[in-house]
C-alpha positions in Angstrom: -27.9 35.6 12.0 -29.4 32.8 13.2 -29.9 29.2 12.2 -33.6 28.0 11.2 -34.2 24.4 12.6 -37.5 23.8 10.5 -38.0 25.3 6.8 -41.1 23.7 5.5 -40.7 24.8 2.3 -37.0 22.9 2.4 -38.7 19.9 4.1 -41.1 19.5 2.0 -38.6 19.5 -1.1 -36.6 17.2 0.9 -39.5 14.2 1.3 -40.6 15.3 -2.2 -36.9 14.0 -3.8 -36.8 11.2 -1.1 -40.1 9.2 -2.3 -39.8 10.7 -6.1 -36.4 9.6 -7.0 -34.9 7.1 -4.5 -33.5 5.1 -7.2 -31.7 7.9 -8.5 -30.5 9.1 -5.0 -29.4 5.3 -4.6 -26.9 5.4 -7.1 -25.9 9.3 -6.5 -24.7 7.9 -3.2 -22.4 5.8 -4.4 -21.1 7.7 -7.6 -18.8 5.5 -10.4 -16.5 6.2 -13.1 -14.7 3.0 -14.8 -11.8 3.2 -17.2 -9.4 0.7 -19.1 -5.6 2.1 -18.7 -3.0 -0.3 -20.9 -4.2 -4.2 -19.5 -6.2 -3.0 -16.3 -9.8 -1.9 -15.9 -10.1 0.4 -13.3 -12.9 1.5 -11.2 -13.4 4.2 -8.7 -16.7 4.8 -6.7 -17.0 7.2 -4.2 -17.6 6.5 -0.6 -17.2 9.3 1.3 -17.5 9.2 5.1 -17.7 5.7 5.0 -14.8 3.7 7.0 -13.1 0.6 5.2 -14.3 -1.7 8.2 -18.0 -0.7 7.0 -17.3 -1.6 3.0 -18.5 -5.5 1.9 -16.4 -6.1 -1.3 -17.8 -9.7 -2.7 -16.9 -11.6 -6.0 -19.3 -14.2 -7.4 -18.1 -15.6 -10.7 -18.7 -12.4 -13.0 -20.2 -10.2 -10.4 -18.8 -7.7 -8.2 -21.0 -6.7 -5.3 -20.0 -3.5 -3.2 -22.5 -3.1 -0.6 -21.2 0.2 1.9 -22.5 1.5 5.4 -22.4 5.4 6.4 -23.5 6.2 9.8 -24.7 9.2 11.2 -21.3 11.2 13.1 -24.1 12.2 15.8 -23.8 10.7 19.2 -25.8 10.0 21.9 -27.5 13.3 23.0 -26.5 15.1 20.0 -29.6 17.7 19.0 -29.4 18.1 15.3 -30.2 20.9 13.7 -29.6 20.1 10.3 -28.8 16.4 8.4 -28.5 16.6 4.9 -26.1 14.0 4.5 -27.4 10.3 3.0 -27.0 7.6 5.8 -27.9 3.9 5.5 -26.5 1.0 3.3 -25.8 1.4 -0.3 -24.8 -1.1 -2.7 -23.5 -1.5 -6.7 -23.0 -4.3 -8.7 -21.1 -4.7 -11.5 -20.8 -6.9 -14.2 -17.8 -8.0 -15.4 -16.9 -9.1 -19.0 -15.5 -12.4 -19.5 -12.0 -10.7 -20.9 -11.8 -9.9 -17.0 -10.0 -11.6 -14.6 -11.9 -11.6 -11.5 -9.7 -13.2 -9.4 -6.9 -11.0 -9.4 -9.2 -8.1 -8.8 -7.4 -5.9 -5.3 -9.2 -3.3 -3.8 -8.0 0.0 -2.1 -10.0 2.9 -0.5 -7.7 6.3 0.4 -9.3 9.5 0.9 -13.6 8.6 0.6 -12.7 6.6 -3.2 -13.0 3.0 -3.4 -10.7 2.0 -6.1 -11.4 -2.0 -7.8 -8.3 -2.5 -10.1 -9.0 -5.8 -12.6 -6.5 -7.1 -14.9 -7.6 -8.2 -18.2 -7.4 -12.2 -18.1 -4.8 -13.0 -20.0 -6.5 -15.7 -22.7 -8.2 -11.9 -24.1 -4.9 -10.3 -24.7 -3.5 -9.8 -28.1 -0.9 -12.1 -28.8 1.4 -13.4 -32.0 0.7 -16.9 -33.2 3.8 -18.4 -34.6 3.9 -19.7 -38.0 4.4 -23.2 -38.1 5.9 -26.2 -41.0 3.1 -28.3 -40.4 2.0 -30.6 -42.9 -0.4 -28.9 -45.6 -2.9 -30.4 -47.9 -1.6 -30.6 -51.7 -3.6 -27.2 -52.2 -1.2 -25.1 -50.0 1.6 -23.7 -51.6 5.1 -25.5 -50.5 6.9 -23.3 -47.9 9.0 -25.7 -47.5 10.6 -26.1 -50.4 10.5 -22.7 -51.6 13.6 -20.8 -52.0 14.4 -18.1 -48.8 13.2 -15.1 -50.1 9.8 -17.2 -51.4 9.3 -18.0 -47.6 9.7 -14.8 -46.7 6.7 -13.7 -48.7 4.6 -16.2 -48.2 5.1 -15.7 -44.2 4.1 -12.4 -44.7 1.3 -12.9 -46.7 2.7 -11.0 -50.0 2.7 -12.6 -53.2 6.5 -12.4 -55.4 7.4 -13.3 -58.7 10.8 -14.4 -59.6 12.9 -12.1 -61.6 13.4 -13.1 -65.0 
């Protein structure tokens, strides 16, 4: 069996999905999936081929910029036969939600996956507010001088009657 150098049928299906769809072959390059696990959002986007000296992570307020280099692995005399492989610069941004903290965000890439780990900021995590005695308008009911068990209930926002 040998190898064909030149199918024009192949070819021409090849410039075809080049000039139709090079939006769409843009981000296939650079492939995403996001998810939120307990107070992190986590994204990976693959990057395969692509060394970490060749990977320009930026942060701008709410934007994260990944702009990534893949070169060819032929060298200097190299015939090729056959390059299907997508070669150039490629670049994502995302847009992050102001719940995010941005400048904690770390980056890691380990085997062709770019991994962005962001914490959620932490002014956008659920927290208890503290009932307070502060002083209340003559409308509000008088926690204060309620018995125990009254302040109890009104704390918890239940309504008792007192036994009779």
């Amino acid at each position: 069996m040998t190898l064909m150098r030149f199918d024009p049928l192949r070819e021409l299906d090849r410039l075809a999905e080049q000039s139709l769809s090079a939006g769409a072959r843009a981000l296939r390059s650079m492939p995403m999936e996001a998810l939120r696990r307990g107070d992190e959002f986590i994204v990976h986007l693959d990057v395969p081929g692509v060394r970490p000296d060749d990977i320009d992570l930026t942060v701008e307020r709410n934007v994260v910029s990944i702009r990534v280099r893949r070169v060819p692995a032929r060298q200097e005399g190299d015939e090729v036969l056959i390059d299907e492989r997508p070669h150039g610069e490629f670049a994502r941004q995302l847009l992050l939600g102001e719940n995010l903290n941005a400048d904690r965000l770390t980056a890691d890439v380990r085997d062709g996956v770019l991994t962005l780990t962001i914490p959620v900021s932490e002014a956008s995590k659920p927290r208890r507010v503290a009932l307070g005695s502060a002083d209340r308008s003559t409308d509000a009911p008088n926690v204060a001088a309620a018995s125990p068990p009254a302040q109890e209930a009104v704390a918890a926002g239940t309504e008792q009657t007192p036994a009779r």
